[in-house]
N, C-alpha and C positions, 0 to 999 in steps of 0.2 A: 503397489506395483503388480498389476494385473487387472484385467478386468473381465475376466472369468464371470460367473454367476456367486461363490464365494468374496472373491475379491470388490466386486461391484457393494453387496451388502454389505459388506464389512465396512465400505467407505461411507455408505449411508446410516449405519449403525454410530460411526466415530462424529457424523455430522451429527447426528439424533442427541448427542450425549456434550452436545458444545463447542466441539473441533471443527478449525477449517481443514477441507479434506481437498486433496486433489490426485486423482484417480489417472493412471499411466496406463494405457493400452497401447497393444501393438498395429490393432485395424484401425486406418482412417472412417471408414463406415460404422464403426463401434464409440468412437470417439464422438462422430458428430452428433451421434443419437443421443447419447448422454447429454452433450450440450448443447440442443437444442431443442429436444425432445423429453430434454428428463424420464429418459429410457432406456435401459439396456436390453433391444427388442431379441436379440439371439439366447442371450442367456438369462435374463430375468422380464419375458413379454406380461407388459400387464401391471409391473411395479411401478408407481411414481417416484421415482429420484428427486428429493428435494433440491431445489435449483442451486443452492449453495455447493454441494458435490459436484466439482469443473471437471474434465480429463482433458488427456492432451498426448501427445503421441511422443513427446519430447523429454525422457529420464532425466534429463538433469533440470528442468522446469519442475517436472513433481516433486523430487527429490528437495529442491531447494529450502535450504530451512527449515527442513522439516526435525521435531521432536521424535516423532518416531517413523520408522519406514517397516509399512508390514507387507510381507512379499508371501502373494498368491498365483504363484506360476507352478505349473506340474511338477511335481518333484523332480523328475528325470530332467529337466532342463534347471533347476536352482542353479546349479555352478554356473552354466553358459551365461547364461542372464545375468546372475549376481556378479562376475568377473567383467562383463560390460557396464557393469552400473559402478562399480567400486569407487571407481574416479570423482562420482558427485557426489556419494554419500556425504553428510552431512558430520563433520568429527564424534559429536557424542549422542549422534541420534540413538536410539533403541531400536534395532533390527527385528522384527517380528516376524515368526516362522507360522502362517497358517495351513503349510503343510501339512500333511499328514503320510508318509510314506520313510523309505530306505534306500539312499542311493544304489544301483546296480553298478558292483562291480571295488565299490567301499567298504560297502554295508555301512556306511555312515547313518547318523540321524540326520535330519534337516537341519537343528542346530550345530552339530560340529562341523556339516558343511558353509554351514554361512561365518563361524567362528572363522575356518579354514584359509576362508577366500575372503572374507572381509579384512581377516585378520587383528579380530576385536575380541577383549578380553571375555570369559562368558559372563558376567553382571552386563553385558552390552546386548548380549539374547534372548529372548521371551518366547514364549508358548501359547498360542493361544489356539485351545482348544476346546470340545464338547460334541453334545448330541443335538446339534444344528444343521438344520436344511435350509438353505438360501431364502427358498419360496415361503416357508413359514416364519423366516426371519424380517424379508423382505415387509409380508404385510403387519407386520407388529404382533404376531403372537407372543405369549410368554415363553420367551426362553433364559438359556444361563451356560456360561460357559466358565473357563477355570485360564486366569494369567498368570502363566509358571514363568520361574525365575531365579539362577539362586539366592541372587538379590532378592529381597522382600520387599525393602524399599521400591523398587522401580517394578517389581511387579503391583503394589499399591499405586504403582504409578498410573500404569495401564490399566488397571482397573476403576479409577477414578475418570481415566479419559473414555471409558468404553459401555459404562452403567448408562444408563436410560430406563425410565416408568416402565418400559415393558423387557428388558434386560436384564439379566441381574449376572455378576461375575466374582467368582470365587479366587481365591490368590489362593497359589503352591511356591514350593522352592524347590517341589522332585521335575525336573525338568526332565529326566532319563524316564521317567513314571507314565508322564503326560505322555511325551512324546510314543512310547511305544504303546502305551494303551491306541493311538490315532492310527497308527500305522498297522498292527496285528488286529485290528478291529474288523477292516477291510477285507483280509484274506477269510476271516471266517465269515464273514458276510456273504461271498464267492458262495462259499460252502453251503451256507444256509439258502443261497438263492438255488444252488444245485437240487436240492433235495426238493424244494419246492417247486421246480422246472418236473423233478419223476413224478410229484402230485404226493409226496408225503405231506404229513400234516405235523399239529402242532408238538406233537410229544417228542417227533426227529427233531424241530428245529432248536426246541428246550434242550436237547440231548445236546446239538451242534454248540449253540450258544454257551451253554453251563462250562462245555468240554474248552470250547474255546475261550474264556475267560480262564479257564485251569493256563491254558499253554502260556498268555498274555504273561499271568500272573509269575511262573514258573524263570518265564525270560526276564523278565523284572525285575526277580529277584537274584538273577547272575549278573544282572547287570548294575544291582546297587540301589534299584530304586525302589519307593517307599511301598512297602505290600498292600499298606489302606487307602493308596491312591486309585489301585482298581476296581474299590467299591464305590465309589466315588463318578461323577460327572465325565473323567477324561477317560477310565476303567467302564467300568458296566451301565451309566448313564448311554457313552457312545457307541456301546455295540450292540444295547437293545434298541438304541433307533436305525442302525446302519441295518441290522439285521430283520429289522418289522417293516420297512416302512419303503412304499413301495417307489419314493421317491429318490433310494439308494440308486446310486450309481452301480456300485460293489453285486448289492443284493441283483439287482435286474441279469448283469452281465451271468451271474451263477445262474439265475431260472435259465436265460437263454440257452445257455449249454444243457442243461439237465431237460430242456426240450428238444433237442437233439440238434440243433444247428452246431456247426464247426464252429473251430475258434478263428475263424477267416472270416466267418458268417458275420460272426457277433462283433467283431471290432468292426469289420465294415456298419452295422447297424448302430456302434454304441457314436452319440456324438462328444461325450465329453469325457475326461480321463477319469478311469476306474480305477483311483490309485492300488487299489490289491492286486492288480493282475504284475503289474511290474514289480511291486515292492516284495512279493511271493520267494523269488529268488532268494533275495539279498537276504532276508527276515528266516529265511532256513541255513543257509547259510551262516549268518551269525548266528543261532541257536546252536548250529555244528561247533565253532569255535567255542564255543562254551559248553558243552557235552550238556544241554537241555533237549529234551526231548517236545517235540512239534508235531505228534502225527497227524492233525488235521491239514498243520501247514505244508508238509510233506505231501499231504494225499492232493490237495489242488496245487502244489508246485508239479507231482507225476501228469496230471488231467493235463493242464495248458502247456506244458515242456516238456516232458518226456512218451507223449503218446499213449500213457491207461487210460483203459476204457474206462468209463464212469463206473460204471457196475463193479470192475475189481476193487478201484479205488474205494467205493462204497466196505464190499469184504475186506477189505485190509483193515479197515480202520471197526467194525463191530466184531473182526474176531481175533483181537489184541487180546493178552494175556491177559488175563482175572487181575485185579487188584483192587486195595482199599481205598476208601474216597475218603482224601483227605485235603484240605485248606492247600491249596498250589501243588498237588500230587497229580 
């Protein structure tokens, strides 16, 4: 349910691995390319879509039947969307979150929003996540992602529907783990794109990253979930690609700022959603509720929402109190 640049591969990945797939878009111009172009030319130009992936502009047509329904819409739209589709969902399909973000204004995860508004028990919700980019997905590189769940069973599930020769997918049951490794991954990526926007190098971004995997780690563990999940594929696998690779959405939107364009500039220039810029809020926010401390998430929640310059924001966070470096300290 989407056909984004994520969503599109996803649906060609679930065809790659033996599923029939059938891909839900909102544009008729998106839809027809798919099916008859075996092309998603806006957000994957240049990818072959095996003809067997149909779309169709009609939710309760994709929906039909289906075993599993995995929903790739912006985070900040999952309710809207999800609450119009409710009606066809399929009784015991498996709801699939490839989300990555924190509702604004909840501070929910993508899972308890779809538990919320589906109204399905959680063994009915999945995870699925990693350090994957569309376009490397797209032409068959090796990659691997991790199908959380706290069912084991049904995350075996998905992971048997989703393996392929050049695929490979790991099961979890921390689904609180997953999920916030996806979503805190992104705000430091911002971070790290910033520093590389002033023309720092690599020993700042090792600094950002390290630091920001402490904060992940930190929120994680207020909130219940498995502390070895962030050494892991959905932890430090996807914030050393979100944060290296110039294909990040996250990482670009930080260099632009840290080049000195506004943040009017930069949404006008970015075309596809940067989930850290919105999930920024929410993600400090719930760290509040939990008395964890967040100072990077803090320092780019002050940049794009409360008007510090880059530069202070920069001093606030290298002239933090001394302390010991310790495993999620």
């Amino acid at each position: 349910m989407g056909s984004g640049s994520f969503g599109t591969v996803f649906a060609k990945l679930l065809h790659d691995a033996g599923g029939e797939v059938t891909l839900w878009g909102r544009r008729a111009e998106v839809v027809e390319a798919i099916n008859t172009r075996h092309e998603n030319p806006d957000y994957l130009p240049g990818i072959e879509l095996p003809a067997g992936v149909r779309a169709t502009l009609d939710p309760a047509e994709a929906l039909a039947g289906a075993d599993f329904v995995a929903l790739a819409v912006p985070a900040q739209t999952l309710r809207e969307n999800l609450t119009q589709w409710v009606p066809a969902l399929p009784p015991e399909a498996v709801l699939i979150s490839l989300m990555k973000g924190v509702e604004l204004g909840t501070t929910r995860r993508m899972s308890e929003v779809i538990r919320e508004v589906a109204d399905v028990p959680e063994e009915r919700v999945a995870v699925f996540t990693g350090p994957n980019f569309a376009r490397e997905m797209g032409t068959g590189q090796p990659c691997a992602s991790v199908a959380a769940c706290v069912d084991e069973d049904v995350a075996q599930r998905l992971q048997a529907a989703s393996m392929t020769p050049y695929f490979r997918v790991y099961t979890s049951t921390d689904v609180i783990g997953c999920e916030l490794g996806g979503a805190v991954k992104n705000i430091v990526a911002l971070c790290v794109g910033v520093v590389v926007g002033l023309g720092f190098g690599d020993s700042t971004r090792a600094l950002i990253m390290t630091r920001g995997l402490a904060e992940i780690s930190r929120l994680g563990a207020a909130l219940g979930a498995d502390e070895h999940t962030f050494a892991g594929l959905a932890g430090m696998g996807d914030l050393i690609a979100t944060c290296s690779s110039p294909l990040s959405r996250n990482r670009t939107f930080g260099e632009n700022l840290g080049r000195g364009m506004t943040l009017e500039q930069v949404i006008a220039a970015t075309k596809q959603t940067a989930e850290g810029v919105k999930s920024s809020e929410p993600v400090l926010e719930l760290a509040r509720k939990h008395n964890v401390e967040m100072p990077i998430t803090e320092a780019v929640v002050n940049v794009l929402y409360r008007g510090m310059p880059i530069k202070d924001a920069a001093i606030s966070l290298i002239s933090r109190s001394p302390k010991p470096e310790r495993y999620g300290v």
